[in-house]
PyMOL Python script that loads the backbone (N, CA, C, O; Angstrom):
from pymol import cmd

cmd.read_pdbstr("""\
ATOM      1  N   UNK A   1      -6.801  -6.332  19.507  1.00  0.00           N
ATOM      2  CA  UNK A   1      -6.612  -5.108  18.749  1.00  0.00           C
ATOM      3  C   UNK A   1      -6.789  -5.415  17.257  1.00  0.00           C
ATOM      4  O   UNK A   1      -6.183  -6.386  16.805  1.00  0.00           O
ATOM      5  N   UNK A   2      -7.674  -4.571  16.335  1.00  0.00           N
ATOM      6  CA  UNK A   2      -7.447  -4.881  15.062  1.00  0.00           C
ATOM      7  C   UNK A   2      -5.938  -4.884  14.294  1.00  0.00           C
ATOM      8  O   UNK A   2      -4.778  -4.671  14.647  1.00  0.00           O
ATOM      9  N   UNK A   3      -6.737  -5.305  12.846  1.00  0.00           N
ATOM     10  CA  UNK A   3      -5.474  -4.873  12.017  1.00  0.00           C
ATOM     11  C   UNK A   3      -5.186  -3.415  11.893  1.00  0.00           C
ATOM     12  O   UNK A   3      -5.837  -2.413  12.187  1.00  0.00           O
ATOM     13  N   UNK A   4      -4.120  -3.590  11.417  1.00  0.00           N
ATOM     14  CA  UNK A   4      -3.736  -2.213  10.432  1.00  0.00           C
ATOM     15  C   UNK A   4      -3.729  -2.314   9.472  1.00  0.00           C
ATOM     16  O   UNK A   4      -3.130  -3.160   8.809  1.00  0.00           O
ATOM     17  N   UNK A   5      -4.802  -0.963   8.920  1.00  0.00           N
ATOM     18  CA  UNK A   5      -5.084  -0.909   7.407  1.00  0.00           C
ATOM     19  C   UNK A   5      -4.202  -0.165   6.533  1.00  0.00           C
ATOM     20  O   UNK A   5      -3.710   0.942   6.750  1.00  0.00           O
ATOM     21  N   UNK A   6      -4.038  -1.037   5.341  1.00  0.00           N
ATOM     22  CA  UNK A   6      -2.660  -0.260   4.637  1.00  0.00           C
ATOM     23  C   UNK A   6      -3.700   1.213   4.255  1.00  0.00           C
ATOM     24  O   UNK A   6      -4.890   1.424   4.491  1.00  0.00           O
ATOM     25  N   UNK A   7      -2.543   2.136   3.510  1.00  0.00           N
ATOM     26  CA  UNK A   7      -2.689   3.260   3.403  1.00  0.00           C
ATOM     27  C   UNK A   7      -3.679   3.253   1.677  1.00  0.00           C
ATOM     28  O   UNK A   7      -2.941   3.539   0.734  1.00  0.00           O
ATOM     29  N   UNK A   8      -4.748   3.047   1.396  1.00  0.00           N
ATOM     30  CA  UNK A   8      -5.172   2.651   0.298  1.00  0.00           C
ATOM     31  C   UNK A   8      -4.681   3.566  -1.482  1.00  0.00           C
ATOM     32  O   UNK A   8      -4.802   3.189  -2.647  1.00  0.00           O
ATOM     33  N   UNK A   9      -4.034   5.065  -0.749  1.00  0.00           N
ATOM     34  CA  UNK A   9      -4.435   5.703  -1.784  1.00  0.00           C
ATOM     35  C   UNK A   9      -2.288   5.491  -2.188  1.00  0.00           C
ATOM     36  O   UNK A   9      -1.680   5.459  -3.258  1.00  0.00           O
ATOM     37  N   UNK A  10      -1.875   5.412  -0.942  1.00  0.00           N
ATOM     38  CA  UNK A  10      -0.648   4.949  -1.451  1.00  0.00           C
ATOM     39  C   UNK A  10      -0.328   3.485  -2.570  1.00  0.00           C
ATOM     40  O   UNK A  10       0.237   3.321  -3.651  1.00  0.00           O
ATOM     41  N   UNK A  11      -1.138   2.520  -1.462  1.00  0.00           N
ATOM     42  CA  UNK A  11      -1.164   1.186  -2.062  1.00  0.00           C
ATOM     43  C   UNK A  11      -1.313   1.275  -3.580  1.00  0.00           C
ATOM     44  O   UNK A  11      -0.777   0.366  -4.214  1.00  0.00           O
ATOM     45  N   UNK A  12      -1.835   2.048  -4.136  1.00  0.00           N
ATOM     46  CA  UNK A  12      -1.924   2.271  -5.898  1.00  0.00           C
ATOM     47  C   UNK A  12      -1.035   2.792  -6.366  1.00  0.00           C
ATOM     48  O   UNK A  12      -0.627   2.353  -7.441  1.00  0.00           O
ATOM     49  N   UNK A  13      -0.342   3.995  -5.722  1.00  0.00           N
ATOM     50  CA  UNK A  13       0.685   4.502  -6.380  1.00  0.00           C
ATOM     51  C   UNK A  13       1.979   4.002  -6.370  1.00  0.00           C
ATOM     52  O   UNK A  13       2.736   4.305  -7.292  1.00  0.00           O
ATOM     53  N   UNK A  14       2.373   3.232  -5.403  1.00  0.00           N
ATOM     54  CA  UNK A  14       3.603   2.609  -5.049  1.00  0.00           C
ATOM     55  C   UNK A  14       3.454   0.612  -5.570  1.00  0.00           C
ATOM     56  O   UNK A  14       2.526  -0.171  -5.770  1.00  0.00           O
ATOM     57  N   UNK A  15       5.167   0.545  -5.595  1.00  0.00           N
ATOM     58  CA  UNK A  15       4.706  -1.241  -5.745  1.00  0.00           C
ATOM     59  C   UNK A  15       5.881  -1.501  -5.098  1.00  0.00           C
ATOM     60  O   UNK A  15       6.736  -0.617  -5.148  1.00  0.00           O
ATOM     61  N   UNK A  16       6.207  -2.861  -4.295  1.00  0.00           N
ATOM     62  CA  UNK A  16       7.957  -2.876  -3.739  1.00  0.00           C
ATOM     63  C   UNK A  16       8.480  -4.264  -4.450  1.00  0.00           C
ATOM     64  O   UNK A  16       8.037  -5.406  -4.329  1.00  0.00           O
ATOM     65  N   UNK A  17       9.504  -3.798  -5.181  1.00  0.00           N
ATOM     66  CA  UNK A  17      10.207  -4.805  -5.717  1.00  0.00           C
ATOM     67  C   UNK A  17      11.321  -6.389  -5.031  1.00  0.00           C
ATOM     68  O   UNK A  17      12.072  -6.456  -4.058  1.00  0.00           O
ATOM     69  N   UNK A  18      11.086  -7.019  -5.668  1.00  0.00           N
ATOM     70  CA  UNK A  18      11.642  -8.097  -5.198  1.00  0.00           C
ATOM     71  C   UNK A  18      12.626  -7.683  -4.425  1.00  0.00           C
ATOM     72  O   UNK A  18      12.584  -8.023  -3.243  1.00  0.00           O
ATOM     73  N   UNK A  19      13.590  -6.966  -4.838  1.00  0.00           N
ATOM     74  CA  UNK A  19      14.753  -6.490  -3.831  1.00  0.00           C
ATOM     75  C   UNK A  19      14.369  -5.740  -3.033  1.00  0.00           C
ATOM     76  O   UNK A  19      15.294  -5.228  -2.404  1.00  0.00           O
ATOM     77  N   UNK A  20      12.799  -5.222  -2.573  1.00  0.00           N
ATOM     78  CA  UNK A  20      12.539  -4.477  -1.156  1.00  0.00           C
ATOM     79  C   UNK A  20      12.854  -2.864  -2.067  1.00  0.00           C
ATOM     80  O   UNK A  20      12.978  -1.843  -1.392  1.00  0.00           O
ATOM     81  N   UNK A  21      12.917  -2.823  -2.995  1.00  0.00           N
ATOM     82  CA  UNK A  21      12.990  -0.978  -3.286  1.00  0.00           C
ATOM     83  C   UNK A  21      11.591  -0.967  -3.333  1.00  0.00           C
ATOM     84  O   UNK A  21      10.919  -1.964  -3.596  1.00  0.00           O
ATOM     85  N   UNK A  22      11.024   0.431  -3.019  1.00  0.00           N
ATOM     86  CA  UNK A  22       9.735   0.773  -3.858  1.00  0.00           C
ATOM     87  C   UNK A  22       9.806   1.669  -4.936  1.00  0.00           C
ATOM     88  O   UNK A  22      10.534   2.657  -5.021  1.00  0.00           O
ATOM     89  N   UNK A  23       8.799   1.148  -5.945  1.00  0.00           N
ATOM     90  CA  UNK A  23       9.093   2.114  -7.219  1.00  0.00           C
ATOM     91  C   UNK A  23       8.335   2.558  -7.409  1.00  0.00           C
ATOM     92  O   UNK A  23       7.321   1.977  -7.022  1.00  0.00           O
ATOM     93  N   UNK A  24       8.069   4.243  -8.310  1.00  0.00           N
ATOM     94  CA  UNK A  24       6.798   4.905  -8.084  1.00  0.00           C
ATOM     95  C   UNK A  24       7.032   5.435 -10.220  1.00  0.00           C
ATOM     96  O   UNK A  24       7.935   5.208 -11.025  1.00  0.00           O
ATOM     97  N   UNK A  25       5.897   6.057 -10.308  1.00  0.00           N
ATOM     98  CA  UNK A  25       5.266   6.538 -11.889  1.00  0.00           C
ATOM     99  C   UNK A  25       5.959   8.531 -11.158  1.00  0.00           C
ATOM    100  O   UNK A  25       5.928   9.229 -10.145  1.00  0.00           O
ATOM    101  N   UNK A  26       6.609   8.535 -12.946  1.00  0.00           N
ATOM    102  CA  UNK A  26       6.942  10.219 -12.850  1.00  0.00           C
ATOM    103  C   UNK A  26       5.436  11.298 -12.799  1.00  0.00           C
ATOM    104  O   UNK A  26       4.381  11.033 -13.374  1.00  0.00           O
ATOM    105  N   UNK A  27       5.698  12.489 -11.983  1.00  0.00           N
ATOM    106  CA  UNK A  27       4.490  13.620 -12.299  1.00  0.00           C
ATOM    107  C   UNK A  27       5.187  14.312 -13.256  1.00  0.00           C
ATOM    108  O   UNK A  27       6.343  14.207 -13.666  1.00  0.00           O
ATOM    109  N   UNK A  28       4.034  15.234 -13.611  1.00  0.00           N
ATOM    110  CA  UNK A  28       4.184  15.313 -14.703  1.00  0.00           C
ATOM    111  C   UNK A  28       3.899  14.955 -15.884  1.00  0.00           C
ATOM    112  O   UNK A  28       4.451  15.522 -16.827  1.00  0.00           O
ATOM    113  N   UNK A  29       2.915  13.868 -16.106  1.00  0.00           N
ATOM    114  CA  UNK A  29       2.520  13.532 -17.508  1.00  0.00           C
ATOM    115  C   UNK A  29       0.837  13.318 -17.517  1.00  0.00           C
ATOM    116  O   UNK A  29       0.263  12.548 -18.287  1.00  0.00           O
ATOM    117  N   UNK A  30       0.228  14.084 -16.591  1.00  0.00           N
ATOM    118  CA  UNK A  30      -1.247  13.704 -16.679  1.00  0.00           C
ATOM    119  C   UNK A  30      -1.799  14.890 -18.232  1.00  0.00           C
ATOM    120  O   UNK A  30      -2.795  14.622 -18.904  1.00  0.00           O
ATOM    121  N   UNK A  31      -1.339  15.525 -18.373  1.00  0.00           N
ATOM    122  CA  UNK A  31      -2.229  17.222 -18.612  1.00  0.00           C
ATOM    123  C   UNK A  31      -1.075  17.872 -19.036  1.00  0.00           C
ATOM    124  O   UNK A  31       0.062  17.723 -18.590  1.00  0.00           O
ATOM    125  N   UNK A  32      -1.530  18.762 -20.124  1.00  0.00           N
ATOM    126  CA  UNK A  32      -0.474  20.191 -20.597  1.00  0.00           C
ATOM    127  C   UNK A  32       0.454  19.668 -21.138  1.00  0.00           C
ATOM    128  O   UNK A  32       1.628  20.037 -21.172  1.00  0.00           O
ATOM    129  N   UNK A  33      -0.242  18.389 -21.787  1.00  0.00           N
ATOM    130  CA  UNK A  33       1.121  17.854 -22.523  1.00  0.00           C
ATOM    131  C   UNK A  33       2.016  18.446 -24.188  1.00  0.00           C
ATOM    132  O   UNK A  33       3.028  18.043 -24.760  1.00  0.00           O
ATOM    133  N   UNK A  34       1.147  19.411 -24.453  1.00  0.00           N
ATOM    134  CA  UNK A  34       1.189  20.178 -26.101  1.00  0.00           C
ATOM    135  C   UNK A  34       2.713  20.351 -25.483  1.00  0.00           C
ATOM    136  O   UNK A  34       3.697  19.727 -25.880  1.00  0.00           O
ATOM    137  N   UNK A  35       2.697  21.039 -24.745  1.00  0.00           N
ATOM    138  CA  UNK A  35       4.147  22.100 -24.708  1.00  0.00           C
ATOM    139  C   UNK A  35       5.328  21.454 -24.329  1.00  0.00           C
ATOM    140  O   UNK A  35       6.365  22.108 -24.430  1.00  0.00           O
ATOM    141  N   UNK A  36       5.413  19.818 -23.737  1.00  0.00           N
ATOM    142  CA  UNK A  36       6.295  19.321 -23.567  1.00  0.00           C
ATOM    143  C   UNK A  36       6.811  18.775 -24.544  1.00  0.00           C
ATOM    144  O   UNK A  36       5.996  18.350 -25.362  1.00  0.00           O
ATOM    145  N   UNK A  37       8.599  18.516 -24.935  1.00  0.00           N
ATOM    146  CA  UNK A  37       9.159  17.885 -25.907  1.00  0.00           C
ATOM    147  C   UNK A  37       8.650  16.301 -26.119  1.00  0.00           C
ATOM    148  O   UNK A  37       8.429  15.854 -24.993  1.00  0.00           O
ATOM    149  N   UNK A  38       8.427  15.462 -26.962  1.00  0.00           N
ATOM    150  CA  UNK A  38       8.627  14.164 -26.829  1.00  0.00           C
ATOM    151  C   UNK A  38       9.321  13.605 -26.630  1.00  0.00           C
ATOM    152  O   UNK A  38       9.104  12.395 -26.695  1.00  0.00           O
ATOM    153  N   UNK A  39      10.580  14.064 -26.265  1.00  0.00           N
ATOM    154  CA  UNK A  39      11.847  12.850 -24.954  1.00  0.00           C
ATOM    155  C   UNK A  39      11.371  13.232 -24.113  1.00  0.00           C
ATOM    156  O   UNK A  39      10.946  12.244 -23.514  1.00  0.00           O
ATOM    157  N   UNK A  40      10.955  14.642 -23.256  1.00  0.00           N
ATOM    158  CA  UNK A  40      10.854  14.508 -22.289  1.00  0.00           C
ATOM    159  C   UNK A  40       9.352  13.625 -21.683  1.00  0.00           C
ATOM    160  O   UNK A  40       9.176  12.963 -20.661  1.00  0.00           O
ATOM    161  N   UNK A  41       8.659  13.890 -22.548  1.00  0.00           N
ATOM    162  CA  UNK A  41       7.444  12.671 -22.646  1.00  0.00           C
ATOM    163  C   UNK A  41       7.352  11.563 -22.466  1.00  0.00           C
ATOM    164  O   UNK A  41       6.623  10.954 -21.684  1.00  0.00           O
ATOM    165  N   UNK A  42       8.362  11.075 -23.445  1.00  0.00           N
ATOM    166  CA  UNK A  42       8.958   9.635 -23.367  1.00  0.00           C
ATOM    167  C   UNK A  42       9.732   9.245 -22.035  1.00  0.00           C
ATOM    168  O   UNK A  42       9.939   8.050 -21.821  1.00  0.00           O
ATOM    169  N   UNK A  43      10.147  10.160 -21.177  1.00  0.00           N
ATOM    170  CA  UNK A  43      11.218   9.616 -20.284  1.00  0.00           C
ATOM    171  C   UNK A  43      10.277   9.910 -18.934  1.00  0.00           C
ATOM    172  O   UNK A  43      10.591   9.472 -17.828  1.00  0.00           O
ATOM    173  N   UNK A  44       9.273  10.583 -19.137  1.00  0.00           N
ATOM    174  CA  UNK A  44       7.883  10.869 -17.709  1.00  0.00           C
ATOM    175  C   UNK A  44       7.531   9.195 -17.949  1.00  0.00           C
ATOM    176  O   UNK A  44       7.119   8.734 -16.884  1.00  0.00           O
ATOM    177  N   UNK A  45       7.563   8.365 -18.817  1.00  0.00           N
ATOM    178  CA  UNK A  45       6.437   7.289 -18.946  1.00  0.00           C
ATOM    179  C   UNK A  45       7.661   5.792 -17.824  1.00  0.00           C
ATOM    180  O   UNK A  45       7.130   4.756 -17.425  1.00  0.00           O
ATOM    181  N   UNK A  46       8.611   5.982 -17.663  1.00  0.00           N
ATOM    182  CA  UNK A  46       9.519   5.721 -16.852  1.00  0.00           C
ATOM    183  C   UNK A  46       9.365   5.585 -15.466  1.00  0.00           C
ATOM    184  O   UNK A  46       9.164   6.630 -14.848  1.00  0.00           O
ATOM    185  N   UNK A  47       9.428   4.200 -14.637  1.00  0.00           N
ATOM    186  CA  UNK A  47       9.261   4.416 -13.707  1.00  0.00           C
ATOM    187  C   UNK A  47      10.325   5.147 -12.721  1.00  0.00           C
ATOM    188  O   UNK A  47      11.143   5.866 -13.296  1.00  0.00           O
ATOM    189  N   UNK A  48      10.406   5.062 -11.442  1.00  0.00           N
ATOM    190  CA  UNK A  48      11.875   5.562 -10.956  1.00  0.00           C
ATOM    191  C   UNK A  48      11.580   4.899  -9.485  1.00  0.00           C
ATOM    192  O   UNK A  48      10.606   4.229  -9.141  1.00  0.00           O
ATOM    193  N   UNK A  49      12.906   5.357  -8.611  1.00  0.00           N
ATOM    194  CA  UNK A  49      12.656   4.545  -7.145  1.00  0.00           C
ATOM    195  C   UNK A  49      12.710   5.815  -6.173  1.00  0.00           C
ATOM    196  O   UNK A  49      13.477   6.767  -6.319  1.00  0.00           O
ATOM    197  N   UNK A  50      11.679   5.649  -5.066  1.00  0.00           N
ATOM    198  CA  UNK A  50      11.306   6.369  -4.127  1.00  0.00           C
ATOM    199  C   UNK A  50      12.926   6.697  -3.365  1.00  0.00           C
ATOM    200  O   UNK A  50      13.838   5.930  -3.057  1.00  0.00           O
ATOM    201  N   UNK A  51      12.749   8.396  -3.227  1.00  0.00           N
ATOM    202  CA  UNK A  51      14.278   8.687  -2.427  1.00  0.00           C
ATOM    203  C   UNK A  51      14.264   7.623  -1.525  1.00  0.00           C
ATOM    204  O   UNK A  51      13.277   6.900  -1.389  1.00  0.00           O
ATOM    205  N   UNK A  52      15.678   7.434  -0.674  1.00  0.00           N
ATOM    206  CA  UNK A  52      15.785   6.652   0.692  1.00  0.00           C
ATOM    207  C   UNK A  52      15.019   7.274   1.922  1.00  0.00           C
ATOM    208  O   UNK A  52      14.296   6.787   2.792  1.00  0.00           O
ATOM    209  N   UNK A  53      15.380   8.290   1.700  1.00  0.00           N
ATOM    210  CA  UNK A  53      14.428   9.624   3.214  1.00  0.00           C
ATOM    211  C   UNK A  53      13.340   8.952   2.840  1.00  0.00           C
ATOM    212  O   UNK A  53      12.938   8.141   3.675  1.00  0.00           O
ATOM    213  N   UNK A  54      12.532   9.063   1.510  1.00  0.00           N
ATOM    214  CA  UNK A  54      10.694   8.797   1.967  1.00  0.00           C
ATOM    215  C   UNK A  54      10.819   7.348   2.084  1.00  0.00           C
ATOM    216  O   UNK A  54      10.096   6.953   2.999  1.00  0.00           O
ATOM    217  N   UNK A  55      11.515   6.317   1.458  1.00  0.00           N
ATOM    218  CA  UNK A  55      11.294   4.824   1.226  1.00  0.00           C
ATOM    219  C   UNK A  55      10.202   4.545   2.515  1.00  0.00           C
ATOM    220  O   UNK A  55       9.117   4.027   2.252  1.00  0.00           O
ATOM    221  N   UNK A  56      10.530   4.898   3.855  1.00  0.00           N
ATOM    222  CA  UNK A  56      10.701   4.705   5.016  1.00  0.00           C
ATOM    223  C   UNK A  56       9.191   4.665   5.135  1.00  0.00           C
ATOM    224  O   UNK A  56       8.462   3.675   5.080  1.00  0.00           O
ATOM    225  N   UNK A  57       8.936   5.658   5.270  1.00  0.00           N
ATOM    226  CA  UNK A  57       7.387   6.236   5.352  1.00  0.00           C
ATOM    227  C   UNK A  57       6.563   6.096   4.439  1.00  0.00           C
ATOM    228  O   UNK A  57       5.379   6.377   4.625  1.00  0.00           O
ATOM    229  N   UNK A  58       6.993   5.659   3.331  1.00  0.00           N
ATOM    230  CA  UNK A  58       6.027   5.024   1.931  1.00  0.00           C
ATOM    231  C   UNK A  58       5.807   3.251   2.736  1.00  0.00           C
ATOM    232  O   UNK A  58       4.915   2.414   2.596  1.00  0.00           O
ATOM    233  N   UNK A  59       6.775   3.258   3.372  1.00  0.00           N
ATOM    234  CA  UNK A  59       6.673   1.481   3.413  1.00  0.00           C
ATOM    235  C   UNK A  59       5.662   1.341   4.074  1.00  0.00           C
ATOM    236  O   UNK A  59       4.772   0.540   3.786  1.00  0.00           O
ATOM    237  N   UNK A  60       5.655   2.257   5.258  1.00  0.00           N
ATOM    238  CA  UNK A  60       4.841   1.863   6.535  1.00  0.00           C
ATOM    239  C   UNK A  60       3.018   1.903   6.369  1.00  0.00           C
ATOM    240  O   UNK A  60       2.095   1.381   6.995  1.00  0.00           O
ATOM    241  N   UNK A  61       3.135   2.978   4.971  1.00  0.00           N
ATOM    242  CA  UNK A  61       2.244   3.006   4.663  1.00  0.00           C
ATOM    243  C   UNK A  61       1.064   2.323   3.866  1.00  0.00           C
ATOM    244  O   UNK A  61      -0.154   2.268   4.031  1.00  0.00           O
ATOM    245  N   UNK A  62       2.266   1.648   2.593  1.00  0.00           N
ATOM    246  CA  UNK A  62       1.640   0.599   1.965  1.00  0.00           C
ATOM    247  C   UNK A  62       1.735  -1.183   2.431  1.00  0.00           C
ATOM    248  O   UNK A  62       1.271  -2.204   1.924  1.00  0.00           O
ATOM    249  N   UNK A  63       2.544  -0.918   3.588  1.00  0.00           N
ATOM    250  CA  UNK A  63       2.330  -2.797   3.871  1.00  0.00           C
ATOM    251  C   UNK A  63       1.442  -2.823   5.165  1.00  0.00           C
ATOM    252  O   UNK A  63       1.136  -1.746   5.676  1.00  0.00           O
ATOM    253  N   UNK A  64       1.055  -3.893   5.666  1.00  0.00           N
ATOM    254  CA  UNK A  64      -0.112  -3.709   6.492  1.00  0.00           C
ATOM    255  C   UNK A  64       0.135  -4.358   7.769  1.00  0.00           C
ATOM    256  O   UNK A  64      -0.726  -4.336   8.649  1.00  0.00           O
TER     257      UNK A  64
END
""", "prot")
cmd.dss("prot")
cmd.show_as("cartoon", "prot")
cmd.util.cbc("prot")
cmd.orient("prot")
């Protein structure tokens, strides 16, 4: 049976940290940026960690 191929378009957006969390980039900061404050600007550029509900299904997706 072959491999299993990771999920490629996840594999970019996600990374899993030494301690096994995965951490992902805020939406929200591609476009339409005139009208947003600059804290809230500043705090989109922040990474954050995937809820526990998705962790699950992000994993399966990006490891192979």
């Amino acid at each position: 049976m072959p491999k299993m191929k990771s999920n490629r378009g996840a594999a970019k957006r996600f990374r899993v940290t030494a301690s096994g969390k995965i951490k992902r980039h805020s939406a929200y900061h591609s476009h339409i940026l005139t009208k947003k404050s600059a804290k809230r600007k500043r705090n989109l550029r922040q990474e954050s960690q995937v809820s526990a509900a998705d962790a699950p299904k992000v994993r399966k997706m990006i490891l192979k």
